[in-house]
C-alpha positions as CSV (number, residue, x, y, z in Angstrom):
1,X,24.7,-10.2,-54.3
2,X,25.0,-12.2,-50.9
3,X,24.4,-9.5,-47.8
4,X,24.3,-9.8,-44.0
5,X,22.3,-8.0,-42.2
6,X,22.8,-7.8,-38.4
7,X,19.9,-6.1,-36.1
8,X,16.8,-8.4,-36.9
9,X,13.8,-6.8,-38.1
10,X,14.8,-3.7,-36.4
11,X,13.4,0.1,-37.2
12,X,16.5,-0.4,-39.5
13,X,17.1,-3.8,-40.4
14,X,13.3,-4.6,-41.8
15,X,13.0,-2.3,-44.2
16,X,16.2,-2.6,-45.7
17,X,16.0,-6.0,-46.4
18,X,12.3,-5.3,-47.8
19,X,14.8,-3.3,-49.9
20,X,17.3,-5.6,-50.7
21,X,15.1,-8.5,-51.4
22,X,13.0,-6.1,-53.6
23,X,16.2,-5.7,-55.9
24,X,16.9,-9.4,-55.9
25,X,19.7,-10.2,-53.6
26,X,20.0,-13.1,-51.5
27,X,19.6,-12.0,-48.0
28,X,20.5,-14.0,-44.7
29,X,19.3,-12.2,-41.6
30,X,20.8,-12.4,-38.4
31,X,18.7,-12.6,-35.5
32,X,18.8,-13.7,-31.7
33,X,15.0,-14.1,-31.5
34,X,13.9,-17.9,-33.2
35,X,10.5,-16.1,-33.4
36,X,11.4,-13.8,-36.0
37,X,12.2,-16.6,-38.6
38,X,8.8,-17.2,-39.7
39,X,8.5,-13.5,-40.5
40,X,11.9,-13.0,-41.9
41,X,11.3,-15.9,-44.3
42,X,8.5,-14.4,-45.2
43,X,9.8,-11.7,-46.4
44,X,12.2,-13.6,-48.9
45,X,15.2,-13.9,-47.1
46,X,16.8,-16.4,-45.1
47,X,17.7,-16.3,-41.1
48,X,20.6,-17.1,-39.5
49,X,19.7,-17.3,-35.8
50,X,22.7,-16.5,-33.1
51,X,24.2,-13.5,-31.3
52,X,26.8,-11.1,-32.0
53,X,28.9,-12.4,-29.0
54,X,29.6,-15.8,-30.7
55,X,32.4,-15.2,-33.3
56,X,32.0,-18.6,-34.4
57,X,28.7,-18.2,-35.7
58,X,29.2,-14.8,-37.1
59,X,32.2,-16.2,-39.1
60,X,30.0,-19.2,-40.0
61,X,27.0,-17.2,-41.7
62,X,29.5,-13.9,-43.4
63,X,31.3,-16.8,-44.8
64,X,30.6,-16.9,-48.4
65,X,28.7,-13.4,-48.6
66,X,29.3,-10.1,-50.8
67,X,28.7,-7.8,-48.0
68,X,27.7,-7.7,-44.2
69,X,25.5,-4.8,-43.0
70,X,26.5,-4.4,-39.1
71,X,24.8,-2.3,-36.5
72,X,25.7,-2.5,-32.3
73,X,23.2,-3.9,-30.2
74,X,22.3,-1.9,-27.5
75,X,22.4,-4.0,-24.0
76,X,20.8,-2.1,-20.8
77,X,21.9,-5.2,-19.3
78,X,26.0,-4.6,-19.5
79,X,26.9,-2.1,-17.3
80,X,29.4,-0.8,-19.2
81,X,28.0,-0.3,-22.3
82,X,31.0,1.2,-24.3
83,X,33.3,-1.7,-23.6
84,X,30.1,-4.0,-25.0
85,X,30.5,-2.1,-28.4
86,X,34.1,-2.5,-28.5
87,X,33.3,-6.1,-27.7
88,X,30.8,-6.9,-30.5
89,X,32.8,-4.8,-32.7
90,X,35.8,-6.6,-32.5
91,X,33.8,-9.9,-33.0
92,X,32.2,-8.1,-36.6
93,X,35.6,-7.5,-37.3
94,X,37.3,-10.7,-36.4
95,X,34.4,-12.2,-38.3
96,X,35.2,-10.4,-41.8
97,X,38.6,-11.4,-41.6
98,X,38.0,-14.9,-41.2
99,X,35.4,-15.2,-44.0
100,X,36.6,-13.4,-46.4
101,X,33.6,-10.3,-47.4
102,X,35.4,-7.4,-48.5
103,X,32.4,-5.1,-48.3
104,X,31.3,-3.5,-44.7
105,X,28.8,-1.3,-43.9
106,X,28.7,0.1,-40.6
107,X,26.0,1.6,-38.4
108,X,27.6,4.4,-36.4
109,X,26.6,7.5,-34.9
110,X,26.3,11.4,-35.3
111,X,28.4,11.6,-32.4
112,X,31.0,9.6,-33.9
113,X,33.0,12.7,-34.8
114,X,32.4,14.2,-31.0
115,X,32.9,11.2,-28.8
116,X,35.8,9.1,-28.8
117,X,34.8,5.8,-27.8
118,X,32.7,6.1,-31.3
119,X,35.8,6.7,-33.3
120,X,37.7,3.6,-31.8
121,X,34.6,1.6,-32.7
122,X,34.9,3.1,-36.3
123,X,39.1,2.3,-36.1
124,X,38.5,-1.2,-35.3
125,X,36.5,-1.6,-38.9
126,X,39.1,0.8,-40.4
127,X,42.2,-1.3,-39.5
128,X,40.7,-4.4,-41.7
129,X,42.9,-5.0,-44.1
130,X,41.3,-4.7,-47.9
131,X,38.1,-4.0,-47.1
132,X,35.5,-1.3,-48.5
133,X,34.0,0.5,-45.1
134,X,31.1,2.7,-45.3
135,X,30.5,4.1,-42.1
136,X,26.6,5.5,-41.9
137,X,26.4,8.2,-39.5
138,X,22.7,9.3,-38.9
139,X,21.0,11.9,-36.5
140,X,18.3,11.2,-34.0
141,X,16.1,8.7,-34.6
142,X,12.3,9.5,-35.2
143,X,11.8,6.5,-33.2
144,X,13.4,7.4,-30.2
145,X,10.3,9.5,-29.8
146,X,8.7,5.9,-28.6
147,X,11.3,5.9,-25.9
148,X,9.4,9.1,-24.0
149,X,5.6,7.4,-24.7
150,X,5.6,7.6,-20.8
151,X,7.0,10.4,-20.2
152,X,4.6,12.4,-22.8
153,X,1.7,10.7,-21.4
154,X,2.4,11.3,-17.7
155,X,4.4,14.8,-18.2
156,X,3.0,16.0,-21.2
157,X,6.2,16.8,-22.3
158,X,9.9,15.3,-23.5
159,X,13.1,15.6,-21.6
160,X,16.3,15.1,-22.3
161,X,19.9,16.5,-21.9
162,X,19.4,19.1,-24.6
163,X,15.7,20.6,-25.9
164,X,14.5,23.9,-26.0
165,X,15.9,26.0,-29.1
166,X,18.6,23.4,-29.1
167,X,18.6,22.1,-33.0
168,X,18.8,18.7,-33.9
169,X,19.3,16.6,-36.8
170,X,16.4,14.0,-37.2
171,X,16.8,10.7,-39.1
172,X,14.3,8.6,-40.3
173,X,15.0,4.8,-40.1
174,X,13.8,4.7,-43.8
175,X,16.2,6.9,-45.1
176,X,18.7,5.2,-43.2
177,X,17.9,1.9,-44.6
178,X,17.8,3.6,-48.3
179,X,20.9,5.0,-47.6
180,X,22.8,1.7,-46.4
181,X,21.2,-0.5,-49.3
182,X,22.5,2.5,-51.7
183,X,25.9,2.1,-50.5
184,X,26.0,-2.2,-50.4
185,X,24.4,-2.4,-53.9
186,X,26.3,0.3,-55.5
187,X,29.9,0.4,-54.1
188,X,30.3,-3.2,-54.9
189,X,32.1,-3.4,-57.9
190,X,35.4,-5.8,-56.9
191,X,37.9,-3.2,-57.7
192,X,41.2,-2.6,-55.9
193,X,40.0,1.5,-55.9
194,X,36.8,-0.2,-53.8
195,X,38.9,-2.3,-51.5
196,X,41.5,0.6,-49.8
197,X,37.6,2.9,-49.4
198,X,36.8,4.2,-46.3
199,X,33.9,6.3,-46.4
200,X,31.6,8.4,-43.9
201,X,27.7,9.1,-45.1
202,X,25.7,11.1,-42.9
203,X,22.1,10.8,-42.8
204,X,19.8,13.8,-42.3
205,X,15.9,13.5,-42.9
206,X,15.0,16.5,-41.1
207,X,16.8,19.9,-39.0
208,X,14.5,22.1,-36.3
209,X,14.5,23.0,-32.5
210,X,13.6,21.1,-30.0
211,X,10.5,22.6,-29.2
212,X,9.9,22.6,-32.8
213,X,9.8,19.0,-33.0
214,X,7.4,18.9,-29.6
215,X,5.0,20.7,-30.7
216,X,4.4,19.2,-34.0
217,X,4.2,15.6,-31.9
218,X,2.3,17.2,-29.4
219,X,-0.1,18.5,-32.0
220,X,-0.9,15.3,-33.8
221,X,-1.6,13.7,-30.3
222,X,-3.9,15.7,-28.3
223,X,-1.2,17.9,-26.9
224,X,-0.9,21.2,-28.4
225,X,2.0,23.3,-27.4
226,X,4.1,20.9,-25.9
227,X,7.4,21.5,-25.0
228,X,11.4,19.7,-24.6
229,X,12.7,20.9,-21.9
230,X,16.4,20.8,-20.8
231,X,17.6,17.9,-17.8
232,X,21.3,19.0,-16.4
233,X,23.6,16.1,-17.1
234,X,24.1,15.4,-13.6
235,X,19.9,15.1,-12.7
236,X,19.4,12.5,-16.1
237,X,22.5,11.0,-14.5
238,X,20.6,10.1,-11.4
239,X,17.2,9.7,-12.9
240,X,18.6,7.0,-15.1
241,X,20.1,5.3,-11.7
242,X,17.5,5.9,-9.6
243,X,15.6,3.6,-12.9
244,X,18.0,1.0,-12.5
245,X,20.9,1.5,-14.3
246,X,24.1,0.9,-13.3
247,X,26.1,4.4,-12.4
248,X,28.6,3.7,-15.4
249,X,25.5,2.8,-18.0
250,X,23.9,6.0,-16.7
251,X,26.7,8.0,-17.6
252,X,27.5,6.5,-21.3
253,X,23.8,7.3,-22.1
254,X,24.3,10.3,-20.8
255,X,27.5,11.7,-23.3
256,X,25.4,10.2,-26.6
257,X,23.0,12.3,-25.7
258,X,25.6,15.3,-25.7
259,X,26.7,16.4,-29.1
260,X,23.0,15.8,-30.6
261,X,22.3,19.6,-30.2
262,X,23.5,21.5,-32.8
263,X,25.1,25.3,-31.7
């Protein structure tokens, strides 16, 4: 097979094209960094070097493939970050019409099923007409744990809008990218069942507290019995201004962070 992938050489996007190369398929990589080339041909696949926001290049390198793999870019430069995804959705979208691949795999969210601006983003692949959607759905990344490097170093602990007892699914970029390779490999058959799919595949490595999670981290680096403690909404609202970020970025990091913590 021909596949896409979008994200680079992401926490995602490297090792499932380590996986899809592995398996023999011709893989084009999209990435906006010309730096990355060397690595990605490397690897065995080929690079395709643009941005999302350019439907004309999008169009240009889907244009003759099997399947695209598509995840949304996160931007702390737009200040509104929902109407971004929208934006780059549409252009993934517009993209598969115009070139013809009638296999999609999407990179959504847990919180796809809690927050609404998630399901329109999922619509917008849903309304395109026969196409197979797979809509990948995973937890909380291990490697947001990166994110709170300062944090843990300077506080000695991990804050966030949920944390304590809260629960939380975790997801682990690896099983993510075995999960999305599983469903572009395997759900391509060219069959009129395939074409009117629309499927939803969570992707759960892991389930524990909060505090569970912290103090195994905290353990393996130097910090035994660290805790996640519990920000109020409206205090990560103005600690994420007070960093910079515009009032309405602040506030859409804010509600994904919401529904992570399981009741």
């Amino acid at each position: 097979m021909k596949i896409v992938v979008t994200g680079s050489l992401g926490h995602i996007g490297k090792p499932l094209t380590e996986a899809l190369v592995r398996e023999g398929h011709s893989v084009i990589v999209i990435s906006q960094n010309p730096e990355r080339q060397k690595e990605i041909v490397a690897m065995g696949a080929k690079t395709a070097v643009g941005k999302p926001e350019d439907v004309e290049f999008l169009t240009s390198t889907f244009t003759g493939a099997d399947a695209a793999y598509c995840m949304l870019p996160i931007s702390f430069k737009e200040p509104d970050l929902v109407a971004y995804f929208k934006k780059i959705a549409n252009n993934y979208a517009l993209a598969v019409r115009r070139s013809g691949i009638k296999h999609v795999v999407l990179l959504s969210g847990w919180v796809a099923g809690v927050i609404s601006s998630y399901e329109e983003i999922e619509n917008i692949f849903d309304e395109l007409p026969d196409v197979a959607v797979t809509h990948i759905r995973p937890g909380y990344f291990y490697s947001n744990f990166f994110d709170s490097m300062t944090m843990i170093k300077e506080n000695g602990l991990i804050a966030a809008t949920f944390g304590g007892d809260d629960r939380i699914v975790f997801s682990a970029p690896s099983d993510i990218a075995d999960t999305i390779a599983n469903e572009i490999t395997c759900q391509h058959h060219g069959t009129s069942e395939l074409i009117a799919m629309r499927k939803v595949h969570y992707v759960a490595s892991d389930e524990m507290t909060c505090n569970e999670a912290a103090g195994i981290l905290g353990a393996a680096i130097g910090k035994p019995g660290m805790k996640w403690i519990s920000v109020p909404a409206e205090q990560m609202q103005k600690n994420l201004e007070s960093a910079g970020l515009s009032p309405k970025l602040a506030s859409d990091l804010v509600e994904m962070q919401s529904p992570f913590a399981m009741d």
